[in-house]
C-alpha positions as CSV (number, residue, x, y, z in Angstrom):
1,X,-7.8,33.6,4.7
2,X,-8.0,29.9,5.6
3,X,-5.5,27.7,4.5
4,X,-6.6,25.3,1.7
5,X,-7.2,21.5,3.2
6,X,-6.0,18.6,0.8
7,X,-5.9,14.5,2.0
8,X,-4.7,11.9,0.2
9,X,-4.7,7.6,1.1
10,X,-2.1,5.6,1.7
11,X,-3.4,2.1,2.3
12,X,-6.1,0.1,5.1
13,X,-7.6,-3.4,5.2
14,X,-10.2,-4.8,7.2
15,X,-8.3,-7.7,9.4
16,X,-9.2,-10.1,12.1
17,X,-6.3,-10.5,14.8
18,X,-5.9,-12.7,17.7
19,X,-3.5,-12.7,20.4
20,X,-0.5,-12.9,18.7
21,X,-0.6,-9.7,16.9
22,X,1.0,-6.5,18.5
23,X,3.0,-3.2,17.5
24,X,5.7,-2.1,19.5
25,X,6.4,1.6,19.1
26,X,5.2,2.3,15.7
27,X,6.3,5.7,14.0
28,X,4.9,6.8,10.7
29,X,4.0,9.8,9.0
30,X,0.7,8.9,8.0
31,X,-2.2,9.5,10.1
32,X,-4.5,6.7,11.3
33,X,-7.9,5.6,11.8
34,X,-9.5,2.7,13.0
35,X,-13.0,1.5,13.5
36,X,-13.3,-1.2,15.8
37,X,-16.1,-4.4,15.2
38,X,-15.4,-6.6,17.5
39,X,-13.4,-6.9,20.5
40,X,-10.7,-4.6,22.1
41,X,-7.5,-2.8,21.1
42,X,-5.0,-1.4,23.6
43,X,-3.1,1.6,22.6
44,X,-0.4,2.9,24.6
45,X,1.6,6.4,24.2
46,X,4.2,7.5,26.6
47,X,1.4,9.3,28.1
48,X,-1.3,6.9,28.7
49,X,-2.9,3.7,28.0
50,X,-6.0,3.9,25.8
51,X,-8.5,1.6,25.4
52,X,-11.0,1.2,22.2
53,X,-14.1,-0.8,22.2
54,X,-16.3,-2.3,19.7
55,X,-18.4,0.4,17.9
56,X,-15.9,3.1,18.6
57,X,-13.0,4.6,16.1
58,X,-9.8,6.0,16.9
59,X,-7.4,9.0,15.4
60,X,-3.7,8.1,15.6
61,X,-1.7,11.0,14.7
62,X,1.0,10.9,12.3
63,X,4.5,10.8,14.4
64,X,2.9,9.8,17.2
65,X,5.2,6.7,18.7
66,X,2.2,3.9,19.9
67,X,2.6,0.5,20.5
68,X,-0.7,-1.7,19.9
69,X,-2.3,-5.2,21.2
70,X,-5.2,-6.8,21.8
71,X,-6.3,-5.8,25.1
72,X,-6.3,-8.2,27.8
73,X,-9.0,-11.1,27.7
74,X,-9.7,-11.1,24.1
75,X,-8.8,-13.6,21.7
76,X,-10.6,-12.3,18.8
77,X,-10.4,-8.8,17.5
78,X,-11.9,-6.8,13.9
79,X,-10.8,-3.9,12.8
80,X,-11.0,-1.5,9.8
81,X,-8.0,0.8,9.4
82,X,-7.0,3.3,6.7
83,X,-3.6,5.3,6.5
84,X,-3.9,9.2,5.4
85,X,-2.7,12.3,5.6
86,X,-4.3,15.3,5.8
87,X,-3.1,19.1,5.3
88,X,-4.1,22.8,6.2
89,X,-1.8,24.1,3.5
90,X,1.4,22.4,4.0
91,X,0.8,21.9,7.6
92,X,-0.2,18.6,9.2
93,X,-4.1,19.0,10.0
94,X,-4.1,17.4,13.0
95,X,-0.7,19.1,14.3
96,X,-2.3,19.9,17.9
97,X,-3.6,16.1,18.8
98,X,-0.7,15.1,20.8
99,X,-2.0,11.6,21.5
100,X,-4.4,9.0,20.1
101,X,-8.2,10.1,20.3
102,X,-11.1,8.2,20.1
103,X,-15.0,8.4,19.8
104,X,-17.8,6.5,19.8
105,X,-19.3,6.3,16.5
106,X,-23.3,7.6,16.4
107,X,-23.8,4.8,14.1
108,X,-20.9,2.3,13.6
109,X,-22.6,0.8,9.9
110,X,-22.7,4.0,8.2
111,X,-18.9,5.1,9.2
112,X,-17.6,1.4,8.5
113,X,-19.1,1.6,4.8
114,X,-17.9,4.8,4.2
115,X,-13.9,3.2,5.2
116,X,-14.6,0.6,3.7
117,X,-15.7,2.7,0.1
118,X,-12.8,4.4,0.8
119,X,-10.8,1.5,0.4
120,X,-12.5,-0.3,-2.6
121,X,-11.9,2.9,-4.3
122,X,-8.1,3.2,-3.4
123,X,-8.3,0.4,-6.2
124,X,-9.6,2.2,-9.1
125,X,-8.1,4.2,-11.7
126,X,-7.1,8.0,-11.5
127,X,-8.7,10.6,-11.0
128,X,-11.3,8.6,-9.8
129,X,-9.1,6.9,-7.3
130,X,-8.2,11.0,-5.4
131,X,-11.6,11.8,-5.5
132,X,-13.8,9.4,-3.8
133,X,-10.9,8.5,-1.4
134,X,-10.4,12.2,-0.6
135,X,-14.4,12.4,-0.4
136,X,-14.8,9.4,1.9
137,X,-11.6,10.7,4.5
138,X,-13.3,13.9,4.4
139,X,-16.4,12.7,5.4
140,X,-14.7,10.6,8.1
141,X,-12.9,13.2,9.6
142,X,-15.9,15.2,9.9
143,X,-17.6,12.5,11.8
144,X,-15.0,12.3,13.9
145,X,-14.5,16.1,14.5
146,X,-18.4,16.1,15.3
147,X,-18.2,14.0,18.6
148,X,-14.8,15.1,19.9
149,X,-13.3,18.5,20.9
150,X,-12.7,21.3,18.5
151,X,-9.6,21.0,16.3
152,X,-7.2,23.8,16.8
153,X,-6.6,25.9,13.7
154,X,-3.2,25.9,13.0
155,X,-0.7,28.4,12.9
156,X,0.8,30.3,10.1
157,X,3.1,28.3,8.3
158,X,6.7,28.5,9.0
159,X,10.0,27.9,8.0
160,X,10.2,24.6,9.8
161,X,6.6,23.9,7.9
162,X,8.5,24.5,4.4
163,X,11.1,22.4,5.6
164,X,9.1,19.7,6.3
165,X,7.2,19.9,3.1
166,X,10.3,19.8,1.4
167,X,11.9,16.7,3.3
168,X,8.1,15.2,2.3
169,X,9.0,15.8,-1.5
170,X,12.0,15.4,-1.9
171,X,13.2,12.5,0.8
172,X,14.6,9.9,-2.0
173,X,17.8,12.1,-2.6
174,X,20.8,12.7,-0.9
175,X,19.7,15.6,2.0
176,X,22.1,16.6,3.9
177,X,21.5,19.0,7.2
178,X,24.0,21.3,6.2
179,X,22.2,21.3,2.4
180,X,19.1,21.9,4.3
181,X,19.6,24.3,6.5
182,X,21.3,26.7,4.0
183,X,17.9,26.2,1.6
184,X,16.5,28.0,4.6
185,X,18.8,30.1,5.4
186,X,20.1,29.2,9.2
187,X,23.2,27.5,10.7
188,X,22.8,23.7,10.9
189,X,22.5,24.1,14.8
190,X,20.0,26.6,14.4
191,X,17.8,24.4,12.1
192,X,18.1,21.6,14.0
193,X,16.6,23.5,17.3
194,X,13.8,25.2,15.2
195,X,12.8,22.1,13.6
196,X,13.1,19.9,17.0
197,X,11.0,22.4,18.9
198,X,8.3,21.5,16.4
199,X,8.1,18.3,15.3
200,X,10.2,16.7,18.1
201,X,12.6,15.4,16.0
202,X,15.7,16.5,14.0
203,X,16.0,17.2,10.4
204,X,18.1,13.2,9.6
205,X,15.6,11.9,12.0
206,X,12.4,12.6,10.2
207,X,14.0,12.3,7.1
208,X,15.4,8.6,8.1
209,X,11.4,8.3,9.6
210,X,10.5,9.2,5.6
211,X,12.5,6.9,4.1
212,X,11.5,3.9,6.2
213,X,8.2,4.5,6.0
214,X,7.7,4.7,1.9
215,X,10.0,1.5,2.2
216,X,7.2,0.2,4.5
217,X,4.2,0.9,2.2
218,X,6.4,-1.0,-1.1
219,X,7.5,-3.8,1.3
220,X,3.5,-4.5,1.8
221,X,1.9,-2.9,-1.5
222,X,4.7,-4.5,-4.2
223,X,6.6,-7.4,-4.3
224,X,10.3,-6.0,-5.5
225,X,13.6,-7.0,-3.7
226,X,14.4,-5.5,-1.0
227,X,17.4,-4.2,-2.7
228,X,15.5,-2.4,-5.3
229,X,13.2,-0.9,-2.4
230,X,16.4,0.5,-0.8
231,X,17.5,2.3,-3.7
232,X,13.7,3.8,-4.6
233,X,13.4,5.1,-1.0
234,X,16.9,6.5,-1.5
235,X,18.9,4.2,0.7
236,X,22.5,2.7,-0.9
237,X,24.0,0.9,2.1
238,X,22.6,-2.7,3.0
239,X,23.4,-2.8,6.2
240,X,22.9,0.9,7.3
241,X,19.7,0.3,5.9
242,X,18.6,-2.9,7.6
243,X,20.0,-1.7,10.9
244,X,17.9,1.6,10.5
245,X,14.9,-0.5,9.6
246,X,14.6,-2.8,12.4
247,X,15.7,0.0,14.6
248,X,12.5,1.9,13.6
249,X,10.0,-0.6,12.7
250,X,11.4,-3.8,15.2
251,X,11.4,-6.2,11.9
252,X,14.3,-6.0,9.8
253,X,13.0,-5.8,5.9
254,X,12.5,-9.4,4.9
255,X,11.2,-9.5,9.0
256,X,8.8,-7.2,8.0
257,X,7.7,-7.9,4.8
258,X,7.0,-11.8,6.3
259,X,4.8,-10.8,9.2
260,X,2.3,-8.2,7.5
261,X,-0.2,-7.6,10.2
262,X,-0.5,-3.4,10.8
């Protein structure tokens, strides 16, 4: 029996960048896609340097480390973008794209309206808000699905999947690995290799990845203190918290929050 498939938004914008904006080595948990109007965007992976045109739109993974930047030349760049995830069960969908894939839109109108629907929407009230974003990244992923290679089903879910799942829910508390791995019933070591060996990072890691990123999305979306933001996301030390911030993103928090651009 397939495995149910669920999405939900996050946040996008339609922005017009020049040469001053650039990303370097952006992690999140989300995945990302972005239709490109005008000019050229330069993404580059530890595996390659990939170049989207006007007219084309690209898939980002989630936890896929990128850096971004107008590509050489251009001084003026649009671009719609939304944030999302998407699930097979409790498995990421797009688990087997290792790197950032792009197509070439059959018609470049019809799939910017539908993003762009999709983020009016994100505005409205529930349960309107789930449904016609949900409907709109649907359809979006089936465009892009339709004019690229075929998606690997994924695999049964595992332990390491329910572990995830659980970090996902529950990442505002105090985890610990050795809490974690006896909730799944291995040695701390043991965990740690399982859950490396599949989403290439450690347990802390992702979980750290988690926290910065919902700290990310109320830095931009709200405008609370920073210090409030640190306690929601489940952080209770300043400056471990700034430090593992700028670490991650490259801003520190206030950094951040001043130069809104992604």
């Amino acid at each position: 029996m397939n495995s149910f498939i669920s999405c939900s938004y996050t946040l996008g914008n339609t922005q017009i960048l020049d040469n001053s904006w650039n990303w370097n080595n952006v992690l999140i948990p989300d995945n990302k896609l972005y239709i490109v109007e005008k000019g050229e965007i330069e993404i580059t992976t530890d595996s390659e340097v990939l170049l989207v045109k006007a007219g084309e739109m690209v898939l980002i993974p989630a936890l896929i480390s990128h850096s971004l930047r107008l590509a050489n030349g251009n001084n003026f760049t649009k671009k719609t973008w939304i944030h999302f995830s998407m699930k097979s069960g409790t498995q990421d969908y797009f688990l087997s794209f290792k790197r950032p894939v792009k197509i070439l839109l059959p018609n470049k109108n019809h799939a910017l309206k539908i993003m762009k629907d999709v983020i009016k929407n994100s505005t409205l009230s529930e349960p309107n808000r789930s449904l016609l974003t949900s409907a709109g990244i649907f359809e979006l992923v089936s465009i892009f699905l339709s004019e690229c290679a075929p998606l690997k089903t994924p695999e049964l879910e595992t332990d390491v999947d329910r572990a995830v799942s659980y970090i996902d829910a529950n990442f505002t508390e105090q985890l610990t690995l050795n809490a974690l791995a006896d909730r799944f019933g291995c040695s701390p070591n043991h965990f740690i290799k399982k859950f490396k060996e599949q989403t290439g990072y450690t347990p802390i890691k992702y979980l750290a990845i988690k926290k910065v990123e919902a700290a990310k999305l109320l830095l931009e979306t709200t405008n609370l203190p920073i210090s409030d933001i640190m306690e929601r996301v489940g952080f209770y030390d300043a400056s471990y918290f700034s430090k593992l911030f700028k670490k991650t993103v490259g801003y520190s928090p206030r950094g951040y929050r001043d130069n809104l651009g992604e």
